[in-house]
C-alpha positions as CSV (number, residue, x, y, z in Angstrom):
1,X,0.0,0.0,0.0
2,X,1.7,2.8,-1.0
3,X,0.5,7.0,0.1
4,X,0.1,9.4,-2.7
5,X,1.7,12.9,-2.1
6,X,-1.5,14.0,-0.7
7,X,-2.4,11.4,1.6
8,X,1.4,12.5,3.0
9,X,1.1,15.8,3.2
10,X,-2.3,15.3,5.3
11,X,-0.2,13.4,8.2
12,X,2.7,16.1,8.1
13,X,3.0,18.8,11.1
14,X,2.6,22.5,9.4
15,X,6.5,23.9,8.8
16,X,5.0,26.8,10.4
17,X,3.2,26.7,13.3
18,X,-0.2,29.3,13.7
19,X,0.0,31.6,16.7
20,X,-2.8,31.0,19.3
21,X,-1.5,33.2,22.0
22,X,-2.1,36.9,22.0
23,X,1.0,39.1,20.7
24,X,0.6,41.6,23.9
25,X,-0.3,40.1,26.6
26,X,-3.8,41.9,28.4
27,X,-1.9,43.2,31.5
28,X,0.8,45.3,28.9
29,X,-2.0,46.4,26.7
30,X,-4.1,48.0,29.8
31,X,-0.7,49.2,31.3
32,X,0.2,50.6,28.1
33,X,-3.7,52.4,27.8
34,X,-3.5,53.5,31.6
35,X,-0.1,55.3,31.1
36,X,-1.8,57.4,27.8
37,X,-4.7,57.8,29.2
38,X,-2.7,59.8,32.6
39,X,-0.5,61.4,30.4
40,X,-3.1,62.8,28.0
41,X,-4.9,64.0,31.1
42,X,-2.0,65.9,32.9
43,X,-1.6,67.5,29.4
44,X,-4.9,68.9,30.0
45,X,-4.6,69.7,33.3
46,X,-1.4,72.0,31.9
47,X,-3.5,73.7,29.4
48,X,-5.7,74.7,31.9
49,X,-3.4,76.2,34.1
50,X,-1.4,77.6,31.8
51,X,-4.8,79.6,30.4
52,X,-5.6,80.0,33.8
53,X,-2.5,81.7,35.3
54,X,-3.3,84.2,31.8
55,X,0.0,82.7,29.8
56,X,-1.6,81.2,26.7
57,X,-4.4,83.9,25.4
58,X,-6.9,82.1,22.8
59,X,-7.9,84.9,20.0
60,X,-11.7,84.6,19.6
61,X,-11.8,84.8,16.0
62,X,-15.5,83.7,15.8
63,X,-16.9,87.2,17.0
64,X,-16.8,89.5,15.3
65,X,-16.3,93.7,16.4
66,X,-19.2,96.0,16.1
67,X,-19.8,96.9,12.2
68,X,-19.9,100.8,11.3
69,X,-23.6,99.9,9.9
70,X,-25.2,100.0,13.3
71,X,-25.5,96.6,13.9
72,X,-24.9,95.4,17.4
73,X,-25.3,91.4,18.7
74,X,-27.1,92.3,21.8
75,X,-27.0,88.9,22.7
76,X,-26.4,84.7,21.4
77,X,-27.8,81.3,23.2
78,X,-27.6,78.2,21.7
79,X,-31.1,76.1,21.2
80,X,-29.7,73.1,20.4
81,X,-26.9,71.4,17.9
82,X,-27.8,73.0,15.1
83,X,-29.7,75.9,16.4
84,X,-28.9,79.0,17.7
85,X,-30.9,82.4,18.5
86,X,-29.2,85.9,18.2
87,X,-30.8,89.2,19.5
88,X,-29.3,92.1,17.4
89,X,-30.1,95.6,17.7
90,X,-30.2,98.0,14.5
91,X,-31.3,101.7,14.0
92,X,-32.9,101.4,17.5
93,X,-34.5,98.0,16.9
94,X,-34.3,94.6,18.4
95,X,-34.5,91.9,16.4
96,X,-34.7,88.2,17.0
97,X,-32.6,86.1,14.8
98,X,-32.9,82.4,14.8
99,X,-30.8,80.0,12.7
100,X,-31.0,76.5,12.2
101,X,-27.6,74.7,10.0
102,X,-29.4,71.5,9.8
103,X,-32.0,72.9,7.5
104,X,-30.1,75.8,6.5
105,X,-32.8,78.1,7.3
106,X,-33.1,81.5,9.2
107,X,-36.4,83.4,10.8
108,X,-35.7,87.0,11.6
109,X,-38.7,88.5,14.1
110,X,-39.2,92.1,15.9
111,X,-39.3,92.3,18.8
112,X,-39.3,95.5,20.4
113,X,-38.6,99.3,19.6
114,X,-35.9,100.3,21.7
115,X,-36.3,104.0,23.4
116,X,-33.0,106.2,24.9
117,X,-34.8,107.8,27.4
118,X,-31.8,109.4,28.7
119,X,-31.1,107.3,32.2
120,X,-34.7,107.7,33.7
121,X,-37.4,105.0,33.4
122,X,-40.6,105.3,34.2
């Protein structure tokens, strides 16, 4: 009875063995997380008290200064993610601005007539 080459090759070990253990080993990789995760927060922890102690100054390029038109952003409050309301104030009128991203849509509503009465309210 003699074995073809396949029938051998069946009853041969692989050459090279698979890998059934992990690479890293649990302990290192949580070791190896907990270390990052600390160092990421004492990074943190330095940017705030660097801001803090007034040695890093963020420019707040998002607002913008008051426009020689007249128009003044009294106020802003954001609704939700994609909303926001503004109250602006033009040629002695407030307006009510609400914008929405997620629709891409904007309702603009008066709201009051604004009086300089000089100081004194009555």
């Amino acid at each position: 009875m003699s074995l073809s080459y396949f029938q051998l090759a069946w009853m041969v070990p692989a050459a090279i063995p698979y890998r059934t253990d992990a690479p890293v080993s649990m302990g290192t990789f949580a070791l190896a997380l907990l270390i990052t995760l600390c160092l990421m927060g004492l990074l943190i922890a330095a940017l705030l008290f660097v801001r803090r102690r007034g040695w890093i100054t963020w420019s707040n390029t998002s607002r913008s200064p008051v426009s020689s038109e007249g128009i003044e952003v009294k106020s802003s409050r954001r609704l939700s993610i994609g909303t926001t309301a503004h109250v602006l104030s033009y040629q002695g009128h407030a307006y009510l601005v609400v914008e929405s991203s997620r629709g891409i849509s904007t309702t603009v509503t008066p709201i009051a007539l604004q009086h300089d009465s000089g100081g004194e309210t009555s």
